[in-house]
Each structure stands twice: as C-alpha cells, then as structure tokens.
N, CA and C atoms of all chains as a GROMACS GRO file, in nm:
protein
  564
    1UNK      N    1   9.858  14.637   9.900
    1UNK     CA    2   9.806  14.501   9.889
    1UNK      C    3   9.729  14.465  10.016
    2UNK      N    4   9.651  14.349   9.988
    2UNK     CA    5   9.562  14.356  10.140
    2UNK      C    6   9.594  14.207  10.121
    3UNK      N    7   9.587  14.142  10.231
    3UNK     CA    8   9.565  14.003  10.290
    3UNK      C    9   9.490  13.958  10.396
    4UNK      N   10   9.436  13.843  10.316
    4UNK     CA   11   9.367  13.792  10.433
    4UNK      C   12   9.440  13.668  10.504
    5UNK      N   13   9.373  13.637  10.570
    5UNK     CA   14   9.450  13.495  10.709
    5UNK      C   15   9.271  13.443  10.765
    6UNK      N   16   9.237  13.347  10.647
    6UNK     CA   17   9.105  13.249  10.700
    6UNK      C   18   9.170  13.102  10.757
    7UNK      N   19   9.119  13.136  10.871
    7UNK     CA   20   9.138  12.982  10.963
    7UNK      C   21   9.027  12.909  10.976
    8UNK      N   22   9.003  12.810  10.907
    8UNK     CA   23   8.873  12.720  10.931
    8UNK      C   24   8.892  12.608  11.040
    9UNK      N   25   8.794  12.574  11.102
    9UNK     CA   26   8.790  12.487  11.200
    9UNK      C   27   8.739  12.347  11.164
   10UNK      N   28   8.841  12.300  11.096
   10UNK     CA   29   8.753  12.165  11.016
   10UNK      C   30   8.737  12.030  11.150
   11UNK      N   31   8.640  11.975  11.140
   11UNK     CA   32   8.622  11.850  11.174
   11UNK      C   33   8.730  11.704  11.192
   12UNK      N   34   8.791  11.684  11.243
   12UNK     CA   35   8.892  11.604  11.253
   12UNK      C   36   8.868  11.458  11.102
   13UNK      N   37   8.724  11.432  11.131
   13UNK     CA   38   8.699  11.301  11.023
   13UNK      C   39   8.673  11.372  10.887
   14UNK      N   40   8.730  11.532  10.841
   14UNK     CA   41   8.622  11.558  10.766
   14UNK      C   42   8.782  11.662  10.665
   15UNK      N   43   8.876  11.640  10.746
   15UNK     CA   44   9.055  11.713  10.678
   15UNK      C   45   9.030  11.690  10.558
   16UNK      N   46   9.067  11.568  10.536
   16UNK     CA   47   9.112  11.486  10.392
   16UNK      C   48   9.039  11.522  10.338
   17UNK      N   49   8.872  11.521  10.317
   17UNK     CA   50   8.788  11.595  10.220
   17UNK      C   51   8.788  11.731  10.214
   18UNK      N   52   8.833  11.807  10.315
   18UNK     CA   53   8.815  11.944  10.262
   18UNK      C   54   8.940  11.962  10.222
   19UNK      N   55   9.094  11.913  10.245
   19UNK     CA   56   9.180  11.981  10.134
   19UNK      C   57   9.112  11.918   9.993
   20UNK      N   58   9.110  11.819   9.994
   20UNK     CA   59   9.035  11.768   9.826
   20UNK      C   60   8.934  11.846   9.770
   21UNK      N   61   8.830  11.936   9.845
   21UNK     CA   62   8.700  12.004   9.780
   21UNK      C   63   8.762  12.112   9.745
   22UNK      N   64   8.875  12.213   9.878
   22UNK     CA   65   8.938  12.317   9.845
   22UNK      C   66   9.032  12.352   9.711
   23UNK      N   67   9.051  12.227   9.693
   23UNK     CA   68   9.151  12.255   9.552
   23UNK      C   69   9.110  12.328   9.464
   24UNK      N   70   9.005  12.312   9.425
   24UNK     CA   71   8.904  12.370   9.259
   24UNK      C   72   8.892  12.545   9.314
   25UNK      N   73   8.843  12.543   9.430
   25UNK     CA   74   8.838  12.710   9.481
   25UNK      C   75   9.032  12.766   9.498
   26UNK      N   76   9.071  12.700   9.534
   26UNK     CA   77   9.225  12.765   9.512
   26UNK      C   78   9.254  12.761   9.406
   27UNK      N   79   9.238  12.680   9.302
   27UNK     CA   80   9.312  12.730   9.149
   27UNK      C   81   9.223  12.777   9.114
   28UNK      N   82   9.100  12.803   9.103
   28UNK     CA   83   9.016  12.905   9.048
   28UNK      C   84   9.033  13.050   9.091
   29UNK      N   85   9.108  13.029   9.220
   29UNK     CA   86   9.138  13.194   9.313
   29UNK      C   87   9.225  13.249   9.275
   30UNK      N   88   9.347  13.148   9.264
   30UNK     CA   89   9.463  13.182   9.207
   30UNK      C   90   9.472  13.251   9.062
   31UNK      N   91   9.360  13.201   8.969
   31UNK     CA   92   9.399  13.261   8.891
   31UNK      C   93   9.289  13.375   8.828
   32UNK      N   94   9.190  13.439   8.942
   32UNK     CA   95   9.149  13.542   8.975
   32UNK      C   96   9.246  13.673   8.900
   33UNK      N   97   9.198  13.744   8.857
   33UNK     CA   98   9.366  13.884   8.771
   33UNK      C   99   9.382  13.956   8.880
   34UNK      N  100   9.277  13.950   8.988
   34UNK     CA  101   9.348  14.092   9.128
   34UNK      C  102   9.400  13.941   9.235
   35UNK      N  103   9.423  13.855   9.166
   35UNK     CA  104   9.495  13.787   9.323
   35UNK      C  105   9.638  13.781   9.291
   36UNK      N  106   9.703  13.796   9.409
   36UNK     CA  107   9.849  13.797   9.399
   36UNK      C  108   9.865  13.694   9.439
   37UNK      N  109   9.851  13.576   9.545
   37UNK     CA  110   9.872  13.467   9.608
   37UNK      C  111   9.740  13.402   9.672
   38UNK      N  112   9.718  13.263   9.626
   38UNK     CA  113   9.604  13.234   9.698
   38UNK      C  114   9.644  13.074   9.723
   39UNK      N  115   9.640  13.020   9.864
   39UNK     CA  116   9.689  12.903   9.923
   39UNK      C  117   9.629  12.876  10.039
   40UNK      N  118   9.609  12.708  10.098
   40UNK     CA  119   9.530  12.616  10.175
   40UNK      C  120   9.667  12.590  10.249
   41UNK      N  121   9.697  12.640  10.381
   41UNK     CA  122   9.779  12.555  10.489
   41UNK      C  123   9.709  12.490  10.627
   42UNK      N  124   9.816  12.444  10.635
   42UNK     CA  125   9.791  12.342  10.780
   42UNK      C  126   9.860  12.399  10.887
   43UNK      N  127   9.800  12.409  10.975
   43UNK     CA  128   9.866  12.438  11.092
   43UNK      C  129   9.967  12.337  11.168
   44UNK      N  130  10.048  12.379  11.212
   44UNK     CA  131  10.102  12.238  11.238
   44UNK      C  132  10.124  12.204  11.419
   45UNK      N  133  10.047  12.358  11.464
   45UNK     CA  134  10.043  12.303  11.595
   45UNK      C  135   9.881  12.211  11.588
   46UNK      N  136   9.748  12.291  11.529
   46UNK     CA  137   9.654  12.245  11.539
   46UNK      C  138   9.627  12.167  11.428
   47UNK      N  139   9.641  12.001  11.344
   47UNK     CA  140   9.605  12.010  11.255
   47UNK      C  141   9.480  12.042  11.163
   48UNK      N  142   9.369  12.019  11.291
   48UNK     CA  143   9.270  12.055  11.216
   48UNK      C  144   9.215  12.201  11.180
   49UNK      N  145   9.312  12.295  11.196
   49UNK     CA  146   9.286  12.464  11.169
   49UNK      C  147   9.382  12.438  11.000
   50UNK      N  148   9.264  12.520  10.923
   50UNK     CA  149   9.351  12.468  10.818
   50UNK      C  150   9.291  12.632  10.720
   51UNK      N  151   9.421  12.719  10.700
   51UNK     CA  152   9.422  12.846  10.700
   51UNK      C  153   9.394  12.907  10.556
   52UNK      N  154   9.348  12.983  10.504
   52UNK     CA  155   9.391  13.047  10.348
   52UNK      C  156   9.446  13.150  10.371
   53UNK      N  157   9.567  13.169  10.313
   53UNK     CA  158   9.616  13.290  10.336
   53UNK      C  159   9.613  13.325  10.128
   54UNK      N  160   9.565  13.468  10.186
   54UNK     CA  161   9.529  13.503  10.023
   54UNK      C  162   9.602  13.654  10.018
   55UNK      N  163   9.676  13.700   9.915
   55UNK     CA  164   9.695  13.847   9.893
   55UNK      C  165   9.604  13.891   9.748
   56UNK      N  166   9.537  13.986   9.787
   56UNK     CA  167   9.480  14.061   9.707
   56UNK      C  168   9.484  14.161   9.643
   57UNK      N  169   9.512  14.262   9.510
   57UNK     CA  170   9.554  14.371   9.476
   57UNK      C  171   9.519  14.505   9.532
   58UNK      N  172   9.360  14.456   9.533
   58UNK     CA  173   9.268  14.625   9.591
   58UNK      C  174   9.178  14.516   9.672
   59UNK      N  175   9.056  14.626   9.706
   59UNK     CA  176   8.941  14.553   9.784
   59UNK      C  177   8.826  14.507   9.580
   60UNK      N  178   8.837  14.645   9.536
   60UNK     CA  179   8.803  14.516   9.440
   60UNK      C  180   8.782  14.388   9.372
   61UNK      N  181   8.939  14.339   9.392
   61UNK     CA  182   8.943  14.229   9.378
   61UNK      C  183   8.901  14.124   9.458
   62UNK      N  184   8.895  14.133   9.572
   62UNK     CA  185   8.816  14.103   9.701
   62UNK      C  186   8.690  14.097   9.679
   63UNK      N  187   8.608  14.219   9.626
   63UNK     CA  188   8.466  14.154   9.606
   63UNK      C  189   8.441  14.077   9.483
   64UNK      N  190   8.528  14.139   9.376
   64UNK     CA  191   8.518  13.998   9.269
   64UNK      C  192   8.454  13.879   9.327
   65UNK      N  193   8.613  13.827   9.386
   65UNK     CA  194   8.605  13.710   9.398
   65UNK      C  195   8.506  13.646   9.567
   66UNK      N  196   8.487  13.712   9.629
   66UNK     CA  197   8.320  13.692   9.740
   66UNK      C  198   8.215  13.662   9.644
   67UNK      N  199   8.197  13.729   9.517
   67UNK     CA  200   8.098  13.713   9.431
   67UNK      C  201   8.117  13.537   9.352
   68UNK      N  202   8.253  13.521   9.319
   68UNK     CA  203   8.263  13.438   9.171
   68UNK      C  204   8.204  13.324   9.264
   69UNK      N  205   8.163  13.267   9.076
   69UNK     CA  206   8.060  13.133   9.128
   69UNK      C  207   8.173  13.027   9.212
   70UNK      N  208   8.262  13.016   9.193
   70UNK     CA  209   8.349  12.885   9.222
   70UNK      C  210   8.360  12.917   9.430
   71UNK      N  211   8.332  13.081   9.443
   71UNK     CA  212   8.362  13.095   9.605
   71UNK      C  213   8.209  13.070   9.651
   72UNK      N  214   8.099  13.083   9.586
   72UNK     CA  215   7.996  13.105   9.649
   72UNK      C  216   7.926  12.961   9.618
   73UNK      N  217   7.982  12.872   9.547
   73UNK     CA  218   7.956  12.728   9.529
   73UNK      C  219   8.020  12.656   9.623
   74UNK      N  220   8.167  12.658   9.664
   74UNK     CA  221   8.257  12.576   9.710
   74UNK      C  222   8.237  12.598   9.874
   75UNK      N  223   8.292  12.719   9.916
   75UNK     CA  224   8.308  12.778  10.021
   75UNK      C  225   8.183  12.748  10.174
   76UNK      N  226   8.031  12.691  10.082
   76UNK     CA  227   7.941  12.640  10.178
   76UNK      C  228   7.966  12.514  10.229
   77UNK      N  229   8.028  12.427  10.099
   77UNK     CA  230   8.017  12.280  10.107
   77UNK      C  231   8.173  12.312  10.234
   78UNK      N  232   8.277  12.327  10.220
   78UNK     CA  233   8.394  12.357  10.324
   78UNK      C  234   8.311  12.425  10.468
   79UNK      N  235   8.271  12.497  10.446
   79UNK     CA  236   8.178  12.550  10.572
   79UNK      C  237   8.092  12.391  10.628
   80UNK      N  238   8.056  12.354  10.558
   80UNK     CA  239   7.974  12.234  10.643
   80UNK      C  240   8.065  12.142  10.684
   81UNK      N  241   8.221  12.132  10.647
   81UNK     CA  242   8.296  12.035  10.753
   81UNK      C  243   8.389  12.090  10.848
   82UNK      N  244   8.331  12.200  10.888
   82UNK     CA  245   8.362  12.254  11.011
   82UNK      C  246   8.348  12.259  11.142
   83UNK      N  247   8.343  12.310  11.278
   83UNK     CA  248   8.354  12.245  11.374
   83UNK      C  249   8.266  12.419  11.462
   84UNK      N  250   8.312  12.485  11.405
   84UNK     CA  251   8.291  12.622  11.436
   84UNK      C  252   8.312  12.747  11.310
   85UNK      N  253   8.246  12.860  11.353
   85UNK     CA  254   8.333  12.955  11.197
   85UNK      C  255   8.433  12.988  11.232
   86UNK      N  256   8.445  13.003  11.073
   86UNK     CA  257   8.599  13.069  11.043
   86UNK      C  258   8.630  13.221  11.159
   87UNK      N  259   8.788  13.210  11.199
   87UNK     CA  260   8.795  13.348  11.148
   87UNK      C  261   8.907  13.414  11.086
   88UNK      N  262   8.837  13.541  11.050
   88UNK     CA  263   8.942  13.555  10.925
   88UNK      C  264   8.962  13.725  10.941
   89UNK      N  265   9.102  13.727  10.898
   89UNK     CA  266   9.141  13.878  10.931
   89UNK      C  267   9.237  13.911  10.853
   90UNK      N  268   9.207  14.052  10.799
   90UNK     CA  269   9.233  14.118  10.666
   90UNK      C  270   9.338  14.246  10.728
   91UNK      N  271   9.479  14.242  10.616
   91UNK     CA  272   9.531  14.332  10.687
   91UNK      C  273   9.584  14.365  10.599
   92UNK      N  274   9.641  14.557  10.590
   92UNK     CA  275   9.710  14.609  10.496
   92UNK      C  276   9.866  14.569  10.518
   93UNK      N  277   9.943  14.578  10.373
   93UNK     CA  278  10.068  14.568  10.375
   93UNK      C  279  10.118  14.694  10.414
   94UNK      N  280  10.258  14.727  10.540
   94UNK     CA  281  10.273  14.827  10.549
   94UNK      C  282  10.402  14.851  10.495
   95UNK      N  283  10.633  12.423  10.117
   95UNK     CA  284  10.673  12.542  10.137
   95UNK      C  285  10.614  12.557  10.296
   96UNK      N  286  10.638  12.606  10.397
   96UNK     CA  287  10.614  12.666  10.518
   96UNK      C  288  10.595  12.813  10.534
   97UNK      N  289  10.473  12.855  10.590
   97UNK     CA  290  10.406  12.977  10.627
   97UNK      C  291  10.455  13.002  10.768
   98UNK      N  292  10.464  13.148  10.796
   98UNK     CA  293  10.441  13.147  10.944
   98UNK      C  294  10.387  13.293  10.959
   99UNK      N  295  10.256  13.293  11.027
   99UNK     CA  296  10.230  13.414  11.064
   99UNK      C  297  10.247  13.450  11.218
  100UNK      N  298  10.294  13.568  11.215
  100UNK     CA  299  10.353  13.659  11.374
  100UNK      C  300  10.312  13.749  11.383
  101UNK      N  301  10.217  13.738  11.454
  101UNK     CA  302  10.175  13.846  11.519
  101UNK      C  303  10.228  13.912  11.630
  102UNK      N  304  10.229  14.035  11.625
  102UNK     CA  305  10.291  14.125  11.696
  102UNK      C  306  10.169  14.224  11.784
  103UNK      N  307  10.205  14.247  11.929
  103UNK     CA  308  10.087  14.341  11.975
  103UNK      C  309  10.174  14.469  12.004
  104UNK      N  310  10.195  14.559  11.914
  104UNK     CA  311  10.213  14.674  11.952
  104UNK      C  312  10.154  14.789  12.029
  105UNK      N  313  10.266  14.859  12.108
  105UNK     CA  314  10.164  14.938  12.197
  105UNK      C  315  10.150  15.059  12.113
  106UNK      N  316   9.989  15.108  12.146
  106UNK     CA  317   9.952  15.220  12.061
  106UNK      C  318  10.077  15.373  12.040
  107UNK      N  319  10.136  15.402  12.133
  107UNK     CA  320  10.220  15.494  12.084
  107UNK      C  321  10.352  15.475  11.988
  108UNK      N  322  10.376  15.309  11.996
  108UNK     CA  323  10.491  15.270  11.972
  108UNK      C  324  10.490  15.219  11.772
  109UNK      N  325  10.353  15.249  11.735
  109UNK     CA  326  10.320  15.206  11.602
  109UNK      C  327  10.395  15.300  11.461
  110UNK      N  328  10.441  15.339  11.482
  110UNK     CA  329  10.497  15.398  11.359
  110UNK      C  330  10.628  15.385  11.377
  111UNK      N  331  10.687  15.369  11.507
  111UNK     CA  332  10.827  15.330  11.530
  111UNK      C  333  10.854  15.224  11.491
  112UNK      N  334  10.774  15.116  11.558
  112UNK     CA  335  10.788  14.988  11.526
  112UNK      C  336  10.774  14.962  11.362
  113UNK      N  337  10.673  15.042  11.285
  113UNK     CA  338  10.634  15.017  11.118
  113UNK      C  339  10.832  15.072  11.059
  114UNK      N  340  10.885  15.143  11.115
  114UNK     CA  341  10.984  15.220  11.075
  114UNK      C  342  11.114  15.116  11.114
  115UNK      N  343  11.111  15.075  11.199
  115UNK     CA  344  11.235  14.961  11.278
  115UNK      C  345  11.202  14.838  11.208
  116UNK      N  346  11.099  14.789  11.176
  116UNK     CA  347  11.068  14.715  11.111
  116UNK      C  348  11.151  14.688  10.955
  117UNK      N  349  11.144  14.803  10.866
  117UNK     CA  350  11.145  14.831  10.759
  117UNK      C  351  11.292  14.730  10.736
  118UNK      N  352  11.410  14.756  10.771
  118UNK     CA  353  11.532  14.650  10.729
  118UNK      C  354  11.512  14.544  10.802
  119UNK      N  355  11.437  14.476  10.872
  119UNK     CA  356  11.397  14.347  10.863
  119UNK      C  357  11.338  14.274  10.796
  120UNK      N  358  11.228  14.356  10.735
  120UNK     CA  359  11.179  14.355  10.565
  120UNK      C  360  11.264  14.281  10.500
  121UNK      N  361  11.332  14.383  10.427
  121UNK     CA  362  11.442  14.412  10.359
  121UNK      C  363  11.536  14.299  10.322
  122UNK      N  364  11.579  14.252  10.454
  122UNK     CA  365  11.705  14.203  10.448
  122UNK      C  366  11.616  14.055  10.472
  123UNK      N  367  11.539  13.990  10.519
  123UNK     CA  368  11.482  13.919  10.510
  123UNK      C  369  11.394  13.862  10.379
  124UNK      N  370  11.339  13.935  10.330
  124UNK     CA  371  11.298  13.865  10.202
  124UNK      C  372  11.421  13.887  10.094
  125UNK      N  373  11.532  13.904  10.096
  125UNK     CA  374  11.673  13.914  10.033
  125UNK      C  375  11.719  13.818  10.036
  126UNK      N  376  11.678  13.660  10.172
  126UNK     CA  377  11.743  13.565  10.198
  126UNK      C  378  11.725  13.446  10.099
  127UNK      N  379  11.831  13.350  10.098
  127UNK     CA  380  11.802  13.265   9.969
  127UNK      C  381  11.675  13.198   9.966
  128UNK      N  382  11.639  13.195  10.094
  128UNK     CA  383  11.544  13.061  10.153
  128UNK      C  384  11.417  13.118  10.146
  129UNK      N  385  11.421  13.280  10.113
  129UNK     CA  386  11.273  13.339  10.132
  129UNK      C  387  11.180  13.341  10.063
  130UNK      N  388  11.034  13.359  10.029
  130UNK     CA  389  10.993  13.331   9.903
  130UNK      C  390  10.912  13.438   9.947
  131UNK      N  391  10.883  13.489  10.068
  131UNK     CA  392  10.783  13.630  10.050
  131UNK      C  393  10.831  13.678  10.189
  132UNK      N  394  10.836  13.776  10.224
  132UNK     CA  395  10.842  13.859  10.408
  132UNK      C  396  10.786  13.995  10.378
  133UNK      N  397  10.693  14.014  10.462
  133UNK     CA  398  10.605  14.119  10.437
  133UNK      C  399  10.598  14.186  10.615
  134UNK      N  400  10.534  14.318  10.619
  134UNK     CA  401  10.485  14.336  10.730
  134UNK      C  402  10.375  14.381  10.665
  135UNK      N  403  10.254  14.373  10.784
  135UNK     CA  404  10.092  14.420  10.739
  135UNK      C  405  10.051  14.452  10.891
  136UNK      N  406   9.913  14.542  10.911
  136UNK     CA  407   9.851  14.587  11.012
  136UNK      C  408   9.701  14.536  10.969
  137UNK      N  409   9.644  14.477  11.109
  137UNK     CA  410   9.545  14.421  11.089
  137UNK      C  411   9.432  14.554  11.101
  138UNK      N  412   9.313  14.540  11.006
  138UNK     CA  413   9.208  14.638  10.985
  138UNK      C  414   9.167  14.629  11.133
  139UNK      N  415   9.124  14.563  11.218
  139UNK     CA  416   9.018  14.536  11.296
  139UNK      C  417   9.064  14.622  11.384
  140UNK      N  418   9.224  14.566  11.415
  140UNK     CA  419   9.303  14.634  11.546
  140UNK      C  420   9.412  14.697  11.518
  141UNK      N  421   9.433  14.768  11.496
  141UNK     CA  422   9.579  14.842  11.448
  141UNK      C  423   9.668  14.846  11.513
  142UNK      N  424   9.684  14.809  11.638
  142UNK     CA  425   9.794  14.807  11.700
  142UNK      C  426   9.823  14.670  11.720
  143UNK      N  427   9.782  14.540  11.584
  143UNK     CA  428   9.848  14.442  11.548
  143UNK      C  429   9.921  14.450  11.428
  144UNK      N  430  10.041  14.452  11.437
  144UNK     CA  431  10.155  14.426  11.340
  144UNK      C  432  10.210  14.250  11.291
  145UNK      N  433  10.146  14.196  11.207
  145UNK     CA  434  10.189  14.109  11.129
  145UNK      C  435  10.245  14.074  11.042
  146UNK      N  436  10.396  13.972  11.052
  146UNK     CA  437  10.447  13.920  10.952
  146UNK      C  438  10.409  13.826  10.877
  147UNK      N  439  10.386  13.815  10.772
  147UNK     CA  440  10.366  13.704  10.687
  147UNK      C  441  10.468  13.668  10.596
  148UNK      N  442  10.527  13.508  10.658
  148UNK     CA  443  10.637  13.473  10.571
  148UNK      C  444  10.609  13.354  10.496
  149UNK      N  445  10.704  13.361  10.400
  149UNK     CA  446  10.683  13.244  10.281
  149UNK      C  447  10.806  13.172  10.290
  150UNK      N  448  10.836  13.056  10.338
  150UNK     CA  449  10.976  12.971  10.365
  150UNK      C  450  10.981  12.851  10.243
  151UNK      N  451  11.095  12.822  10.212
  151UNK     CA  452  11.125  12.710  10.111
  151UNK      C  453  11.154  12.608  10.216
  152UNK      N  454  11.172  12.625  10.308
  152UNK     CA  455  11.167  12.502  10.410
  152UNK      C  456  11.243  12.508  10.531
  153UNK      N  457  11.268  12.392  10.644
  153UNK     CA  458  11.293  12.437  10.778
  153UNK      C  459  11.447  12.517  10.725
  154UNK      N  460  11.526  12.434  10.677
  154UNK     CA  461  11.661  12.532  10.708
  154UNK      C  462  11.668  12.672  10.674
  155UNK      N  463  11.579  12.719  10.566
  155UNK     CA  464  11.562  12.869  10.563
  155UNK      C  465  11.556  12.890  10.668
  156UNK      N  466  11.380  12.833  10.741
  156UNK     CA  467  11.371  12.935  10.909
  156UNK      C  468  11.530  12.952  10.998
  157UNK      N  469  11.589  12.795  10.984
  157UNK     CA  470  11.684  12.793  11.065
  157UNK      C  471  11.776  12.925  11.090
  158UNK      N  472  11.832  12.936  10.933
  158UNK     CA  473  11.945  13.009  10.902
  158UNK      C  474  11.852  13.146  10.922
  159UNK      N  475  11.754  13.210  10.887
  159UNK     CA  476  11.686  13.321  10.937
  159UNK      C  477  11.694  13.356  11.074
  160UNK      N  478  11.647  13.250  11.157
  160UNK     CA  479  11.608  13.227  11.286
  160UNK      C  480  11.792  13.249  11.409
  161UNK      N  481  11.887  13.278  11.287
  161UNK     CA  482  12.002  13.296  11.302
  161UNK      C  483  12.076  13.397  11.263
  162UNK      N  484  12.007  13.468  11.171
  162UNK     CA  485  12.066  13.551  11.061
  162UNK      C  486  12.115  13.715  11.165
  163UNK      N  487  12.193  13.790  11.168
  163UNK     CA  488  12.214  13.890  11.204
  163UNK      C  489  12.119  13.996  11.285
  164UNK      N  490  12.064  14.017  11.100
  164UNK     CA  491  11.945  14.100  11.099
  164UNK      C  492  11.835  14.094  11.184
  165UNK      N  493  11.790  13.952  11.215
  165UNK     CA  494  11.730  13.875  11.274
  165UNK      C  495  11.692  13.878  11.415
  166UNK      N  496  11.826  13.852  11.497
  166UNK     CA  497  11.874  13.845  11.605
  166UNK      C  498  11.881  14.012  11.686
  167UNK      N  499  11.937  14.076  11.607
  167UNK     CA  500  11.972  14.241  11.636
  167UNK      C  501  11.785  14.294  11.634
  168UNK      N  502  11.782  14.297  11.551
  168UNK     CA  503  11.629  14.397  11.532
  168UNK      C  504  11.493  14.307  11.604
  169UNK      N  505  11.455  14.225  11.610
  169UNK     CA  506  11.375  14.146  11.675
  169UNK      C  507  11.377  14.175  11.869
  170UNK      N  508  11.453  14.187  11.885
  170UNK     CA  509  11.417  14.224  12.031
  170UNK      C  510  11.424  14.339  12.018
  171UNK      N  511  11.461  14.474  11.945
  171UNK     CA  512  11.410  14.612  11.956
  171UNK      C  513  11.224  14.614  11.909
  172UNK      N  514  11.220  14.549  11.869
  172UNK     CA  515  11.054  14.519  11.821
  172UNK      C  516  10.945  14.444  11.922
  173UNK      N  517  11.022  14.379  11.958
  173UNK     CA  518  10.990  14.298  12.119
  173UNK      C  519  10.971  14.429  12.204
  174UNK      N  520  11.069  14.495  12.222
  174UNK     CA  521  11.030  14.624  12.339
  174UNK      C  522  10.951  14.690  12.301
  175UNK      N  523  10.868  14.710  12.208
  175UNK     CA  524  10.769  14.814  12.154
  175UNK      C  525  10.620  14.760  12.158
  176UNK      N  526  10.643  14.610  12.234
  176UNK     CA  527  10.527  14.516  12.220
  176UNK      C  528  10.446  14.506  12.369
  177UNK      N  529  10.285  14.514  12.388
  177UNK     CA  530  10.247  14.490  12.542
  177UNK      C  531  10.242  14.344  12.616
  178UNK      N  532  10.254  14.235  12.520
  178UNK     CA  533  10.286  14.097  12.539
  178UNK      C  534  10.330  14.040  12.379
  179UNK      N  535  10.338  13.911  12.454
  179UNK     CA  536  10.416  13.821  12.344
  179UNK      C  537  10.336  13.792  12.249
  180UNK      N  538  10.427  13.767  12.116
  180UNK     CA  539  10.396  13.755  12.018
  180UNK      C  540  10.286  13.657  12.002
  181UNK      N  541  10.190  13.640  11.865
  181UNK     CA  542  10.175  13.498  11.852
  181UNK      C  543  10.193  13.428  11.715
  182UNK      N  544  10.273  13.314  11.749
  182UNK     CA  545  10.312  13.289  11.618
  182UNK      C  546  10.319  13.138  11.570
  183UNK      N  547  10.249  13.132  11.486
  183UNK     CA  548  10.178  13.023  11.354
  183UNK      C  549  10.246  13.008  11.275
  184UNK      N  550  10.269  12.854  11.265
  184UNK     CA  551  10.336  12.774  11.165
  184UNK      C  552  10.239  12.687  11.058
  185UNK      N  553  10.248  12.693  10.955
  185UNK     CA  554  10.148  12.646  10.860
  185UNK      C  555  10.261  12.569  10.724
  186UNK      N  556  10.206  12.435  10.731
  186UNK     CA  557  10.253  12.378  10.618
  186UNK      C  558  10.148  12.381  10.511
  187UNK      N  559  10.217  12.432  10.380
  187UNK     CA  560  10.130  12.469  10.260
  187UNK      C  561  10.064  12.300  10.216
  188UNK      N  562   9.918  12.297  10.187
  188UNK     CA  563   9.856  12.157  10.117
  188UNK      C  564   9.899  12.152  10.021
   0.00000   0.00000   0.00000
C-alpha cells in the first residue's frame, strides 16, 4: 500500500472555506476503487496546516485519481487559499 | 477521530533492524481497542525515514497506548536506532 501525507498551507481567513470546498474531493476520493482511506485533518499544533492523509492500493490508483475530474477541478481552487505549496510525501507500507 | 504521524530518523545501518523491532509494535498496537489503523511505512524520498501512521478513536486510546506495555518497552529500543528525535504530528480528522 502506498500513502501519502499532503500538508497544505492554508491562509488563516481562508480554513473554513477550504474544509467546505475539500469535502466534494474527499468523498469523491474516497470512493475512488484503488483508495483505501482518503481524509482532511487539522493539525492541532498549527491550525492552519491542514493535511490529507490518503492510502492508496498501487501507484495506479494514484494516477487515476491525479487524473479524475473532481482532483484536477477542486485541488486548484484549495491551492489558491494557500499561503505557500503543499508538501507532500509518499511512503511505502513496510 | 485523531491522526498522528511519527516520524522516525533512522540511521542508515540501523534500517532493517529497526523495520524488524518494529514489527510487534505493529502488531500489538493496532490489536488495541482504541485503534482504528497503526501502520509502519518508509518514506520514498528518504529511506532512512520510518513513519507511523496512526488512526485513534480518541485521546484516551492515545492515553492508554501512550501507557501500554508494548509501548513503553519497544519505543526506546527504536529511539536508539534513531540520529535525532522524532517528529511527531497530531491531526484532528475534519
């Protein structure tokens, strides 16, 4: 299984709208057939780092979903209430 | 639900020991009532990062984890296999 760990750097005035925009891309992720887990947390030292942690079956499923319309629609508008980019780091289960 | 990712910096010779010492902390950890996922993973970028990714039903899980045997015993043999301290992220699920 592979996982990722995306930390976005949202905008302090700009939280509340991106968990609200993120919703439609998490249940659309979630129910992706190669995702095993796909979820929006909060950090709770930083609140405004606000993380996806996603498990994925293969890398297949991984580019699926880089491709599907709902990531390549949603994922800009979340990118614009950011502060800096993401980063994000992909790791095998051992 | 509460996330926490831990990162671990393992030293390069110490990586398959540590993947191996690891293994009944696994184990006996996602076995706990409170657990909802415990994984270990190695990050692509750097391999001599070892990360846990846990899935908590809430603080008293961590508590009673953060107490548990298994816990206590194997965690500082994993600590000695490390070139500094951990880093570790707390994330409340949106």
């Amino acid at each position: 299984m592979i996982k990722i760990v995306a930390k976005m750097y949202v905008r302090p005035e700009c939280v509340d709208a991106f968990k609200s925009q993120a919703k439609e891309l998490v249940e659309k992720s979630a129910a992706e057939a190669g995702n095993v887990s796909y979820s929006l947390n909060q950090s709770r030292s930083e609140p405004g780092v606000l993380a996806f942690i996603e498990f994925w079956k293969d890398q297949d499923a991984i580019d699926t979903h880089n491709a599907s319309e709902h990531f390549t629609r949603i994922l800009p508008i979340l990118g614009g209430m950011c502060s800096k980019a993401p980063e994000i780091e992909l790791f095998d289960e051992v």
